[in-house]
C-alpha positions in Angstrom: 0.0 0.0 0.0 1.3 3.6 -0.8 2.3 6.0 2.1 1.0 9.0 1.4 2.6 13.0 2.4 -0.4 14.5 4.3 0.1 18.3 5.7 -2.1 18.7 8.7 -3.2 21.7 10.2 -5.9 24.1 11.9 -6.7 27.3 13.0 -7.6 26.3 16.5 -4.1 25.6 17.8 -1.6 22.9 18.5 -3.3 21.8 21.4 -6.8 21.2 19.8 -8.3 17.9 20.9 -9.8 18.0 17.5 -6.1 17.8 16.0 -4.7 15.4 17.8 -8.3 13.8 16.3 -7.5 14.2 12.3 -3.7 13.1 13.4 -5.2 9.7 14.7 -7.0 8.7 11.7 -4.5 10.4 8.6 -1.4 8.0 10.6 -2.7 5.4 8.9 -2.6 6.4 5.3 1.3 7.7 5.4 3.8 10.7 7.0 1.5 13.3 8.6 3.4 16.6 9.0 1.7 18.6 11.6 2.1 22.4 11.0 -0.3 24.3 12.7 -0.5 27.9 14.8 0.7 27.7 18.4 -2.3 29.2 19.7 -5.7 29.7 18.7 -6.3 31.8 15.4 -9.9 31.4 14.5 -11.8 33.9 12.1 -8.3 35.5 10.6 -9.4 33.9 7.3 -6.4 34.1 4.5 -4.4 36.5 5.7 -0.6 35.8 5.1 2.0 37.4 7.8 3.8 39.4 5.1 4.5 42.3 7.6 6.1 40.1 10.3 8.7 37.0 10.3 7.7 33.2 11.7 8.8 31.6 13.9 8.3 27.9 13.9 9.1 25.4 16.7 9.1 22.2 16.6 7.6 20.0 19.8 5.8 17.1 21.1 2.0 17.7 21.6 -0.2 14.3 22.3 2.3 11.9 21.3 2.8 14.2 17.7 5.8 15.8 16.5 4.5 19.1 15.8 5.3 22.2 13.9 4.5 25.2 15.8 4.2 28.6 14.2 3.8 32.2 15.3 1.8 32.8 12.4 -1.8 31.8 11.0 -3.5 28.7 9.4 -2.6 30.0 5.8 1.2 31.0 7.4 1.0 27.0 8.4 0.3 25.8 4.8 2.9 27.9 2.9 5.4 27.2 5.5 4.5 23.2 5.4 4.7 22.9 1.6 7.7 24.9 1.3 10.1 24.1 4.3 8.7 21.1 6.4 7.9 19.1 3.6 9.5 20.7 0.3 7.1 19.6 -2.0 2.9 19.0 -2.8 1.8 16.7 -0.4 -0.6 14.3 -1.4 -3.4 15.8 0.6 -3.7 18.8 2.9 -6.4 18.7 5.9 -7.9 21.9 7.7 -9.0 20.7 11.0 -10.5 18.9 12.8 -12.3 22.2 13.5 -13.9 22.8 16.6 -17.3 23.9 15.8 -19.0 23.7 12.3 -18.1 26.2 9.2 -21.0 27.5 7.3 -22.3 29.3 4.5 -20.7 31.8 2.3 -18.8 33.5 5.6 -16.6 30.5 6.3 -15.2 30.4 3.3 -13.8 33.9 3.6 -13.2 34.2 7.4 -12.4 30.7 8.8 -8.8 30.2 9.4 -9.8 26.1 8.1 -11.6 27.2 5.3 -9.4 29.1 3.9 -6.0 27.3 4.4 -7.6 24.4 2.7 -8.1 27.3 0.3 -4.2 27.8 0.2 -3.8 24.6 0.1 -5.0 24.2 -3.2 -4.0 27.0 -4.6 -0.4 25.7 -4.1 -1.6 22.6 -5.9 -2.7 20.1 -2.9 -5.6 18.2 -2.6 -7.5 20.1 -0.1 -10.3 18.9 2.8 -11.6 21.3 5.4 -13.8 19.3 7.8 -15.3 20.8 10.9 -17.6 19.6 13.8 -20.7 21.1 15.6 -20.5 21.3 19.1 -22.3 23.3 22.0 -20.8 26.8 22.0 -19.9 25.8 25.6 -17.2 23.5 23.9 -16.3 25.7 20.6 -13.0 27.2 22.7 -12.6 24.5 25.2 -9.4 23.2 22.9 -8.9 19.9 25.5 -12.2 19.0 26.0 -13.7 15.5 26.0 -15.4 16.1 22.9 -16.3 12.4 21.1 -14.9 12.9 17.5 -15.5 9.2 16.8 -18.2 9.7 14.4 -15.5 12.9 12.5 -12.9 10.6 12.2 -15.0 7.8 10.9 -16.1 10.4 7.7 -12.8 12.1 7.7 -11.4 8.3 7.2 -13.7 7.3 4.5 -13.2 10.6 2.5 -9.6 11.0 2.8 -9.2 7.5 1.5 -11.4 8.8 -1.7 -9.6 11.8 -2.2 -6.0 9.9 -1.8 -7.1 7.1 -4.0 -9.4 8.9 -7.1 -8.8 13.0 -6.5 -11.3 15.5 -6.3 -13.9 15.5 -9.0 -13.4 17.5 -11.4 -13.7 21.1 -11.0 -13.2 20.9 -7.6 -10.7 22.0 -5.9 -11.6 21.6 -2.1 -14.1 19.8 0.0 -15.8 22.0 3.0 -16.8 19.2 5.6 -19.2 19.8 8.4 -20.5 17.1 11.0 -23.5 17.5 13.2 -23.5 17.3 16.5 -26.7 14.3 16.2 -26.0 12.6 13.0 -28.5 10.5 11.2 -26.1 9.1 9.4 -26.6 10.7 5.8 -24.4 12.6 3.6 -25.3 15.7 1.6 -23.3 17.1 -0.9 -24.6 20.8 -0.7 -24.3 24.1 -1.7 -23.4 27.1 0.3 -25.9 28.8 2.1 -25.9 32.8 1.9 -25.4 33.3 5.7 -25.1 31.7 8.8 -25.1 35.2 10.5 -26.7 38.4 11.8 -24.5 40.3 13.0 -25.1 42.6 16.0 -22.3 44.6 17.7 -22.4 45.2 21.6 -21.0 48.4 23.3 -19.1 48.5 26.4 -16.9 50.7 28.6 -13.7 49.9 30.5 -13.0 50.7 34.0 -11.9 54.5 32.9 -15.1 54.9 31.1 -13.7 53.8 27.8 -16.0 52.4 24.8 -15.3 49.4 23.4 -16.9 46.9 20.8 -17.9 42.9 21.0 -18.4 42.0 17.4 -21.3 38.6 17.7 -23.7 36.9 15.4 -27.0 35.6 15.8 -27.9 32.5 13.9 -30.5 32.4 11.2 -33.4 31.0 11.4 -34.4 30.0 7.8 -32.0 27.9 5.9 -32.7 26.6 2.0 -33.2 23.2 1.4 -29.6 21.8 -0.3 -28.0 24.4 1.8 -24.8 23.2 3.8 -26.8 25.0 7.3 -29.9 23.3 5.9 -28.3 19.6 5.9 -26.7 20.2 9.6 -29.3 21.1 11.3 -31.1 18.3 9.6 -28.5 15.9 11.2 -26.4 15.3 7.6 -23.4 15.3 7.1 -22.6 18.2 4.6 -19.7 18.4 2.2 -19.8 21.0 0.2 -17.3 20.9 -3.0 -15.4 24.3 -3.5 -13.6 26.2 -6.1 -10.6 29.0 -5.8 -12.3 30.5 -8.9 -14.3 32.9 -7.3 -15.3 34.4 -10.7 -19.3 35.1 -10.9 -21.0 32.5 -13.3 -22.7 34.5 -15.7 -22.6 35.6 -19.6 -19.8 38.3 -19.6 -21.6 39.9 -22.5 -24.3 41.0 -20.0 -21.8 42.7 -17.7 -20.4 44.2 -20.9 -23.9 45.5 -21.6 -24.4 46.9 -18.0 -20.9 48.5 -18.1 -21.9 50.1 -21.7 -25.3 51.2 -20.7 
């Protein structure tokens, strides 16, 4: 059987029970190079630390030899292809992520997302798979979280992706496991938002204002939706491009620009 060169990272941190998770199951297909931030960098998206150097460390985390990095999850990728590994691995995995990544804002401000985004951009075989959990758990990196049920589907579609590739046109899958499966797969689209955003004010001790940035959840969700399969119990696995370009006849945007 073929060992495989699988990059593994997050943006949830070295320590993320949900790591140590993805690292258990990928062992099995080949050499899994861990390169992942030291500390938690959800939400940062794709942003690349062009303005500051990394640092990377390297240290034992749950029985893994780990590549730490002062940087974020897309830092992780470029620095794993380039100097841990030195070439394309065979497949690159975003997670496991600790709580679930949804709808048209995930793909441009999850840290998972979007290294699985860089990922393929530098020519990998991408999968970012996340979880639901309680919000209790979300930033409870070491928690008892069961991830049997993750690892099971991140098993079964690694193995596709190592063995076939993605289909064609896509470039990444965008995983997400409910918290009560039924034990179905969707593949899905994304939804428009997962979000409504409210902002909360609040002063310091010296009378300071200051800003929480939050989201509300949605209530309605469309049927084939990535949100809509979840909350269903489904697993969702919604197949991404890096071509963000808008699908539409060009000669109508020519028309608007001419009107």
């Amino acid at each position: 059987m073929r060992r495989y060169r699988i990059l593994l990272t997050n943006d949830d941190g070295i320590y993320s029970a949900g790591l140590k998770a993805g690292y258990d199951v990928l062992s099995e297909f080949g050499e899994v190079y861990v390169v992942a931030p030291a500390v938690q960098r959800s939400a940062v998206g794709r942003s690349i630390s062009i303005m500051s150097p990394i640092r990377i460390s390297e240290v034992k985390v749950n029985d893994m030899k780990v590549f730490a990095i002062d940087g974020t999850p897309t830092d992780a990728v470029i620095i794993g292809i380039h100097e841990v590994i030195g070439d394309i691995p065979d497949l690159t995995v975003c997670g496991i992520n600790m709580g679930e990544n949804l709808s048209t804002e995930a793909v441009t401000t999850s840290g998972t997302v979007c290294a699985a985004l860089e990922a393929a951009t530098q020519g990998s075989r991408a999968i970012a798979i996340s979880v639901q959990m309680p919000n209790v758990k979300k930033f409870d990196l070491t928690c008892d979280f069961d991830f049997s049920y993750a690892k099971e589907v991140l098993s079964d579609i690694a193995q596709r992706v190592l063995r076939k590739g993605l289909p064609k046109g896509v470039d990444l899958l965008n995983v997400n496991i409910p918290l009560n499966p039924n034990g179905k797969i969707e593949i899905t689209r994304l939804a428009r938002r997962m979000y409504s955003i409210r902002i909360e004010k609040r002063y310091d001790p010296r009378g300071k204002e200051y800003y929480w940035i939050y989201g509300i959840e949605v209530e309605d969700a469309d049927e084939g939706t990535d949100i809509y399969a979840l909350r269903r119990g489904s697993v969702s696995i919604t197949p991404l491009s890096i071509d963000l370009t808008a699908r539409v006849d060009f000669e109508d945007v020519k028309r608007w620009l001419n009107d």
